[in-house]
C-alpha positions as CSV (number, residue, x, y, z in Angstrom):
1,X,104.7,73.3,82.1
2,X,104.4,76.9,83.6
3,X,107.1,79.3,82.2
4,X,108.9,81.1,85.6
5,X,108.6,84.4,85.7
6,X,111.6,87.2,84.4
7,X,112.8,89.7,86.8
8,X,110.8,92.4,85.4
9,X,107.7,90.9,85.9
10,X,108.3,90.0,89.2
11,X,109.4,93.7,90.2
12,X,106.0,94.4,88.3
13,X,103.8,92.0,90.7
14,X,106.1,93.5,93.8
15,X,104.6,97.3,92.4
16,X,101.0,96.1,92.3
17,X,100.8,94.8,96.3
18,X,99.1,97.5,98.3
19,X,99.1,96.9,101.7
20,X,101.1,94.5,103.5
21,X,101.0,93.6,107.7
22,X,103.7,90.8,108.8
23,X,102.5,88.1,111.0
24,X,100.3,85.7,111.4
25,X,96.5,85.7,112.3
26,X,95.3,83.9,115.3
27,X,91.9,83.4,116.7
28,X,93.0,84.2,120.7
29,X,89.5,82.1,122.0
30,X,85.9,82.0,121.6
31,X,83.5,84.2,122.9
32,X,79.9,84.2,123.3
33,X,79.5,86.7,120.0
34,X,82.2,84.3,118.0
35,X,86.0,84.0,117.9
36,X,88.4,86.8,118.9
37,X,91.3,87.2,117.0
38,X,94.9,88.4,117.5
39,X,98.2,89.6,115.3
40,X,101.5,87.9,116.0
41,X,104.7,89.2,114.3
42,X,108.3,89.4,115.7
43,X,109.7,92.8,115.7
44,X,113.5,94.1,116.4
45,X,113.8,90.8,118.2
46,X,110.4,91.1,120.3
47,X,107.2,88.7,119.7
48,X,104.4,91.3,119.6
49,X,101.0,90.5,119.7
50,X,97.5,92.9,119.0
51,X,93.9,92.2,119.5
52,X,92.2,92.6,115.9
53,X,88.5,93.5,115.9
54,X,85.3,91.2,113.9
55,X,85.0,93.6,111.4
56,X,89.3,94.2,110.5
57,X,89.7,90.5,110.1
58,X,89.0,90.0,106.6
59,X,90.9,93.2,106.2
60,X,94.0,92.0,108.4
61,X,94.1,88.4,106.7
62,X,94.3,89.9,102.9
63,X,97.3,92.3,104.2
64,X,99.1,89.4,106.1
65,X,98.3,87.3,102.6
66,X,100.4,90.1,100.8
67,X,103.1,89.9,103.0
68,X,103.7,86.7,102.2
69,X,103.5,86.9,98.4
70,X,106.2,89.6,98.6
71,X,108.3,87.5,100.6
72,X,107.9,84.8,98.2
73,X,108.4,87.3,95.3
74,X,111.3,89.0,96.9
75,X,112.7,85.4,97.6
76,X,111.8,84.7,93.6
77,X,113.5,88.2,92.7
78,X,117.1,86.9,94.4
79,X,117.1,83.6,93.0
80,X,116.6,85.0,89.4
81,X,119.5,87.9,90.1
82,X,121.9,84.9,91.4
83,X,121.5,82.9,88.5
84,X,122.1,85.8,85.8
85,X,125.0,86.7,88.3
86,X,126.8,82.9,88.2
87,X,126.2,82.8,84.4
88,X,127.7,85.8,83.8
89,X,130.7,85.2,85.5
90,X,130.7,81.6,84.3
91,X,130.7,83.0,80.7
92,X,133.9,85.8,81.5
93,X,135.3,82.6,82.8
94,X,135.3,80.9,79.7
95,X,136.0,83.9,77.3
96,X,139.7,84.1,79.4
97,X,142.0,81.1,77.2
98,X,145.5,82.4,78.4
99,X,147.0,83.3,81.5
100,X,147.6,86.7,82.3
101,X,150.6,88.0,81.6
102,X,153.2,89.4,84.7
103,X,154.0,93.0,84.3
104,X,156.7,92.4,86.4
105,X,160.2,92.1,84.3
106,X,161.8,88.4,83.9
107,X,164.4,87.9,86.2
108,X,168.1,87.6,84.9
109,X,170.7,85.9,86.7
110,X,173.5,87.9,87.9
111,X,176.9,86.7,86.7
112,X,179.3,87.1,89.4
């Protein structure tokens, strides 16, 4: 069984991704000299789209590749950080055993 990774190591593996290109690669049709490819992302709300050339493909493709793996890593990251967070608070819960006190006086009844 694989042991998951600590926080620490993941922010390590974040450090170590160079380059990074959102979107997805997609061959646009084929030509007479192969396939012509093309870069789809979404951007403030907009689907844009550019023409990638033979020779940036490889290129393209590895960035895209690390794009995912830091949103995976990222994703990773938050889950670790929400887990240390609930256990933390679940362990102050347990450390309180009384209620907390008033600082507000007891009330006495007035004899009329």
């Amino acid at each position: 069984m694989k042991q998951q990774p600590d926080a620490s190591q993941i922010l390590q593996q974040i450090a170590q991704i160079q380059r990074m290109e959102p979107g997805k690669l997609c061959v646009l049709r084929q030509g007479p000299k192969g396939p012509y490819y093309n870069l789809q992302c979404r951007e403030r709300g907009k689907t844009l789209s550019r023409y990638v050339p033979g020779d940036q493909v490889e290129i393209v493709a590895e960035h895209t590749a690390n794009y995912q793996k830091f949103q995976l890593l990222v994703s990773q990251y938050a889950q670790i950080i929400i887990e240390q967070t609930r256990a933390e608070r679940n362990e102050g819960l347990k450390k309180k055993t009384s209620p907390p006190r008033s600082s507000w006086p007891k009330s006495r009844k007035s004899s009329s």
